[in-house]
C-alpha positions in Angstrom: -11.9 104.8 116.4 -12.9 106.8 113.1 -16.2 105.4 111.8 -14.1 104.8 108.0 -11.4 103.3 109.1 -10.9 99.4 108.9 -10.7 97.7 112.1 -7.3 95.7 113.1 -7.8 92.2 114.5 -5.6 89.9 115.9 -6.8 86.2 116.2 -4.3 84.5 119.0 -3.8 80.4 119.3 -1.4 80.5 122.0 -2.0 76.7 122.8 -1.2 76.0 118.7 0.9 75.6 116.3 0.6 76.4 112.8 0.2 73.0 111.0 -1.3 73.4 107.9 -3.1 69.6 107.7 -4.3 69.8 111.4 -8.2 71.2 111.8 -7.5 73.8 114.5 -4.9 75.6 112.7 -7.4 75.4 109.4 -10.0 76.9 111.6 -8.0 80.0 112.9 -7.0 80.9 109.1 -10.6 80.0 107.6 -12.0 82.6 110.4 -9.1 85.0 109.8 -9.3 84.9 105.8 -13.2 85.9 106.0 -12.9 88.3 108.5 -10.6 89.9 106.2 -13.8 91.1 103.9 -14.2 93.4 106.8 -10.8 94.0 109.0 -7.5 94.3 108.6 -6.6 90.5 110.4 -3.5 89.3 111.8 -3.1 85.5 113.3 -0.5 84.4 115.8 0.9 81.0 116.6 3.1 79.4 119.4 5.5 78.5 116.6 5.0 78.3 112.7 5.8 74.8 112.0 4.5 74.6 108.4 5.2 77.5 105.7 2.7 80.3 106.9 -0.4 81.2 103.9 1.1 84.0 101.7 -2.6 85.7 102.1 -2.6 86.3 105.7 -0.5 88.2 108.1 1.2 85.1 110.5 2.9 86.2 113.8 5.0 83.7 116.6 4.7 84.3 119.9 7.7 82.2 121.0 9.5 81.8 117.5 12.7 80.0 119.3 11.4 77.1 120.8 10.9 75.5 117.4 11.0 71.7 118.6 10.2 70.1 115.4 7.4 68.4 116.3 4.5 68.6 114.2 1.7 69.1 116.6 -0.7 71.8 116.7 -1.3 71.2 120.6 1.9 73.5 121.1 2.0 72.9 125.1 1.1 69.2 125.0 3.9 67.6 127.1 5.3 70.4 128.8 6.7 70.3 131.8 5.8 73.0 135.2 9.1 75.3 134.5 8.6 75.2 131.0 5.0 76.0 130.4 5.8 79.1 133.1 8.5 80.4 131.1 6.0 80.1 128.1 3.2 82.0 130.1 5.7 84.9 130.7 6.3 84.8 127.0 2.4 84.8 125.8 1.5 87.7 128.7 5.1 89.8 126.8 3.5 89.5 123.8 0.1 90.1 124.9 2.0 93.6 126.6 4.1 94.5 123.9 3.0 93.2 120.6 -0.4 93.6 120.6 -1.3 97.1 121.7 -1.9 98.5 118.0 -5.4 96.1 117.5 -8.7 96.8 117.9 -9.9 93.4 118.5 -8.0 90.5 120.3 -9.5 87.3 119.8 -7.8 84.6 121.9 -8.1 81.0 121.1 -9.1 78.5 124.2 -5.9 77.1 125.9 -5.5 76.4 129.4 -5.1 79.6 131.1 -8.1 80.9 128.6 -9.2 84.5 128.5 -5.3 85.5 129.8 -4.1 87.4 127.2 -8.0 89.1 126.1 -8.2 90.2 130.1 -4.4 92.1 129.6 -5.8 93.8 126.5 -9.3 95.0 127.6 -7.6 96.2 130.8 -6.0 98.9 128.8 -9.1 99.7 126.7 -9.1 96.9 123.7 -12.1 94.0 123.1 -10.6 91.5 124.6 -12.1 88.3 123.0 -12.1 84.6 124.4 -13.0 82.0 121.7 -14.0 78.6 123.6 -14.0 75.4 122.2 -13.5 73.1 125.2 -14.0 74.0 129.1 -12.4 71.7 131.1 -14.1 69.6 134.0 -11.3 69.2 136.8 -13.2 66.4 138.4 -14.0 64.5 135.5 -10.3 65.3 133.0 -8.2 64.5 136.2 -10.0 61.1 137.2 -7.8 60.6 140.3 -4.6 62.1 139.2 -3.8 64.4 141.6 -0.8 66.4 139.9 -3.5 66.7 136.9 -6.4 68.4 139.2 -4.4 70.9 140.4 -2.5 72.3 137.2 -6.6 71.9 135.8 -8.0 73.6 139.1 -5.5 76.8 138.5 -5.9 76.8 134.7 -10.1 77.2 135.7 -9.3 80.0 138.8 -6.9 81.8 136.0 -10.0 81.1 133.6 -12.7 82.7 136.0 -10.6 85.9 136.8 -10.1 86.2 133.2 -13.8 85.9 132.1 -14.7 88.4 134.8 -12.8 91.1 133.1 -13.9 90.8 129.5 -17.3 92.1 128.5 -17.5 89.2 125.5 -16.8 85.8 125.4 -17.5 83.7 122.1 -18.6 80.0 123.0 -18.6 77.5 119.5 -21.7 76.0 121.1 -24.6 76.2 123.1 -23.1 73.2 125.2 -20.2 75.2 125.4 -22.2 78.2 126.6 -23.6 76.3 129.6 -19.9 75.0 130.5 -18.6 78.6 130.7 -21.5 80.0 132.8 -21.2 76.5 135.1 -17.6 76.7 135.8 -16.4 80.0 134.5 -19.4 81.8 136.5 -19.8 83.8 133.1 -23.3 85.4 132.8 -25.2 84.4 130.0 -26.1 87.4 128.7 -22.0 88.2 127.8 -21.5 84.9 126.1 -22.4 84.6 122.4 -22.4 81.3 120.5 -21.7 81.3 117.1 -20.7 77.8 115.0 -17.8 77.1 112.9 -17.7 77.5 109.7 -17.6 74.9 106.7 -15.5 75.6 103.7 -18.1 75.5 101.3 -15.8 75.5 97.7 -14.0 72.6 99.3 -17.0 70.4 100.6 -19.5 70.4 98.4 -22.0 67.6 97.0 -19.4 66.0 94.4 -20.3 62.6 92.1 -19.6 59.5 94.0 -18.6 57.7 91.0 -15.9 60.2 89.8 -14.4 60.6 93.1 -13.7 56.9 93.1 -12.2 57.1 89.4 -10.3 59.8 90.6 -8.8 57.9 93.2 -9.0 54.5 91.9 -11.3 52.3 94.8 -13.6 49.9 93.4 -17.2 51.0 91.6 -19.2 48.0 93.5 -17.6 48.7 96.9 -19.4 49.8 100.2 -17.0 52.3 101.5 -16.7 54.0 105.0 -14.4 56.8 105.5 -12.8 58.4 108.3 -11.2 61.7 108.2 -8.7 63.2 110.8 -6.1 62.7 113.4 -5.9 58.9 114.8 -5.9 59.6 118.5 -7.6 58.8 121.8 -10.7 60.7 121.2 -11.4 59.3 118.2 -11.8 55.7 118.7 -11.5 53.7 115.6 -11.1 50.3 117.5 -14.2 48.9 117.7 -15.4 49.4 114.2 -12.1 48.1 113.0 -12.3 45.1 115.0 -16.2 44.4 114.4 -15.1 44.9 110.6 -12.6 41.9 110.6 -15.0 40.0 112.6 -18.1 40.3 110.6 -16.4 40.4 107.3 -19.4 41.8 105.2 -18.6 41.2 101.3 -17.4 43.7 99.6 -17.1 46.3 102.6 -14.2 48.8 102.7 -12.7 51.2 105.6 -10.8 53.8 104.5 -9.0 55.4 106.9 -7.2 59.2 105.8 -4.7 60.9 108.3 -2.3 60.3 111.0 -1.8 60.1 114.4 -0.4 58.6 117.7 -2.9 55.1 117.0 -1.9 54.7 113.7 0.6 52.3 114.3 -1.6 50.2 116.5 -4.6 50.2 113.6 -1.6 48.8 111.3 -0.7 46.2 113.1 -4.3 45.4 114.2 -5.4 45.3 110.7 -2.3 43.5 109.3 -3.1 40.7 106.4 -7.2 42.4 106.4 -6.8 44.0 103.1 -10.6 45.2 103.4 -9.1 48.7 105.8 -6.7 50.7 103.8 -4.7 53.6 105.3 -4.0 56.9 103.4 -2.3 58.6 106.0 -2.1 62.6 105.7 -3.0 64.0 102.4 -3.1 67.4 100.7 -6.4 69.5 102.8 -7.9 69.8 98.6 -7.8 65.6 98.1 -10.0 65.2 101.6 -13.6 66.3 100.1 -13.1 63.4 96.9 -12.2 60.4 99.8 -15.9 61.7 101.6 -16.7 61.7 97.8 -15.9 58.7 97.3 -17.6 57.0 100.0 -21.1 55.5 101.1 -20.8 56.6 104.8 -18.0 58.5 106.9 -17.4 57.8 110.2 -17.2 60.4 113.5 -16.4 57.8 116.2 -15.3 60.0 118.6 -15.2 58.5 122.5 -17.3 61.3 124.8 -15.6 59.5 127.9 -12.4 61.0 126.6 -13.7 64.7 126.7 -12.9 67.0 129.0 -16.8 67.4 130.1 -17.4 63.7 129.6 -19.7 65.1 126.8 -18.2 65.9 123.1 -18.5 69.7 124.0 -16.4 71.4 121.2 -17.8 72.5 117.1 -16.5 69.5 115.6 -15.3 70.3 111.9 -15.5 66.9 110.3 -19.3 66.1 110.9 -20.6 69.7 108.5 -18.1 68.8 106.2 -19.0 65.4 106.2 -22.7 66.3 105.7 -21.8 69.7 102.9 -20.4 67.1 100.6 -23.5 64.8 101.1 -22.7 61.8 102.4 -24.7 60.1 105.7 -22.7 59.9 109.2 -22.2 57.3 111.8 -21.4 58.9 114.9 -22.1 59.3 119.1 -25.0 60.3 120.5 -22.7 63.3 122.4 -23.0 67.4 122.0 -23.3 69.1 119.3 -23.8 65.7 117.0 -27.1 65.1 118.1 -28.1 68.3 116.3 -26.0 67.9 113.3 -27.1 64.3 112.6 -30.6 63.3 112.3 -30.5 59.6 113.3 -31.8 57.1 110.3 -32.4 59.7 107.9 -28.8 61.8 107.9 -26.7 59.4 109.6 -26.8 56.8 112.3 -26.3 57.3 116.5 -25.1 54.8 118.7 -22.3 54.1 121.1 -18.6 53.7 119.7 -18.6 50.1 121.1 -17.9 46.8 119.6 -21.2 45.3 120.3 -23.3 48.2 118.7 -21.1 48.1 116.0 -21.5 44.3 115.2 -25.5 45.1 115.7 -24.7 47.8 112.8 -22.5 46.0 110.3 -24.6 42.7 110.6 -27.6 45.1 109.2 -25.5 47.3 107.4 -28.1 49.4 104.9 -27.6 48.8 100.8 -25.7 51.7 99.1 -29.0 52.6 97.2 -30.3 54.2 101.0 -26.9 55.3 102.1 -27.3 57.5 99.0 -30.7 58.5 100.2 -29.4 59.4 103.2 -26.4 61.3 101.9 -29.0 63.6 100.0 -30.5 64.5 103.0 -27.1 65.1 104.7 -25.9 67.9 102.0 -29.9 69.6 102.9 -28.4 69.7 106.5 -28.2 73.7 107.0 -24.3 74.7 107.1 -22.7 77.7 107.5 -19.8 79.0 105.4 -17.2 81.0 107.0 -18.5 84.2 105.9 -21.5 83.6 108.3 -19.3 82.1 111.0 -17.1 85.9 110.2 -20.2 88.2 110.5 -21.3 86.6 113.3 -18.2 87.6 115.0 -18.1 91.1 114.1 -21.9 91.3 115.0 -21.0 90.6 118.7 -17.9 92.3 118.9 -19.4 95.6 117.4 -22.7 95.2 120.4 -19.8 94.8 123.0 -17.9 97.5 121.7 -21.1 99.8 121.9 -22.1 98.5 124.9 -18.6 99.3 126.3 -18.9 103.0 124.9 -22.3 103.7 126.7 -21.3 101.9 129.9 -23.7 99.0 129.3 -21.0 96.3 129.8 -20.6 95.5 133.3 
């Protein structure tokens, strides 16, 4: 490759589909629009469900099984026959489309590290991005059927690892997942952190936020942003809420999801939790604006690992518009929130939560707290971009003077 000449990335999801309001699709473009200071970056998609960015270069891998379903898990639900004729589909592409690219980064998915493996077999940097390893034992709990499609995706994931000379882990508990049960020595895995969207979520005035969106001055607002699903469990602090009734104490609750429906009706007639369901990606920093403390209540037990393994997004943006947290003891959080002086740490059950709300700080510390949130040390996706290129350009070298092996 000439020394002046731009290098050509391609940044593959195949377990996604472009849906603009969805995090994981957000993160693929983020990455992709800052690696663009330095490459020439194409990303591709299962399907494009939303209207692709008109300042990146979108690709779909299988453009004619458009289902309609907005979902950026884009095998969720399939069945054996179909998700084979999709793994023929993703290794074509893989073959055929992809042979003009420097640098293949491949989003995790279940048969990770397939498509890198086919293009450093002919002499490209074959990339694996991980953001969740799966556990067999613990995913499958007992379902048989489950266990084995998991124990084939992790023997097609250990072949594949074995044959790339990088593999980028989104954090250190990631790292120790991939050498466990990917056999992947540590010295090929590098870890570098998501990125936070800094001219998005920034520190903004709690008071004009709430103007802006017209919630009460006097209120003690909590906030949760993202999808309403099993891993985030918004249950008990919902039904600790309408049990403890603290004056003058709001949930907000912005996005959508398969539990929305249930919150609704669980909530019905309890005006103090309001639902905004999915809004524009630019109105999300004023609702964390707006608040006194945002909630991340995820459920570890419903992780792959048992442990919240992956770079959650909603924590550093959270924290980078400077507001305090209430989250899980689990992963990555316990290094993103300081406990009583960012946020607060406990179990996402009902009986912590009562403990919590019955002792629920004033506002006047919650805005403490939130200044020492926004000190938290983020980085923007420029870092997150050169951190990439860093590890790719030492395996590349590596590669070229028979250091990789």
């Amino acid at each position: 490759m000439s020394a002046d000449r731009r290098l050509r990335i391609c940044y593959v999801a195949p377990g996604q589909d472009l849906v603009s309001t969805m995090g994981p699709t957000r993160n693929v473009l983020n990455l992709a629009r800052a690696l663009q200071s330095w490459a020439d970056v194409t990303v591709a998609f299962r399907r494009v469900v939303d209207p692709p960015p008109a300042d990146i270069q979108v690709r779909e891998i299988e453009p004619l099984a458009r289902s309609g379903r907005a979902d950026d898990a884009a095998t969720s639900g399939m069945g054996y026959l179909q998700f084979l004729d999709y793994w023929r589909a993703v290794r074509r592409f893989a073959r055929e489309e992809l042979r003009d690219y420097d640098i293949v980064l491949e989003k995790s998915w279940l048969l990770s590290g397939d498509v890198a493996a086919i293009c450093a077999a002919r002499g490209q940097l074959g990339v694996p991005v991980e953001n969740i390893v799966q556990n067999p034992a613990h995913a499958a709990r007992n379902q048989w059927t489950k266990r084995v499609r998991l124990e084939l995706g992790a023997w097609v994931a250990r072949r594949n690892m074995a044959r790339v000379p990088l593999v980028i882990a989104e954090t250190e508990f990631l790292k120790r997942e991939i050498e466990r049960h990917w056999l992947v020595p540590a010295g090929r895995i590098a870890v570098v952190t998501l990125g936070v969207d800094k001219s998005l979520f920034r520190p903004l005035d709690q008071a004009a936020a709430r103007a802006r969106l017209g919630l009460p001055a006097g209120a003690t607002i909590l906030t949760y942003v993202g999808v309403l699903d099993w891993t985030h469990n918004l249950e008990p602090a919902i039904r600790t809420l309408m049990a403890v009734r603290p004056p003058q104490v709001e949930l907000h609750i912005v996005g959508d999801g398969a539990r929305r429906a249930d919150y609704e009706a669980m909530t019905h007639g309890f005006p103090a939790v309001r639902f905004h369901g999915k809004l524009p990606h630019d109105e999300v920093p004023w609702h964390i604006a707006a608040s006194d403390l945002c909630l991340a209540p995820y459920d570890a037990a419903a992780f792959a690992s048992g442990e919240l393994g992956y770079s959650t997004m909603k924590i550093p943006e959270y924290l980078s518009v400077g507001r305090a947290v209430v989250s899980v003891p689990s992963g990555r959080i316990r290094s993103l929130v300081a406990d009583s002086s960012s946020g607060f740490l406990f179990a996402n059950e009902t009986d912590r939560w009562r403990e919590f709300l019955a002792a629920l700080p004033a506002r006047d510390r919650l805005a403490r707290m939130g200044e020492a949130a926004a000190a938290t040390p983020q980085p923007d996706w420029a870092a997150t971009a050169r951190a990439y290129l860093d590890a790719c350009h030492v395996a590349m070298r590596d590669r070229a003077t028979g250091r990789d092996g």
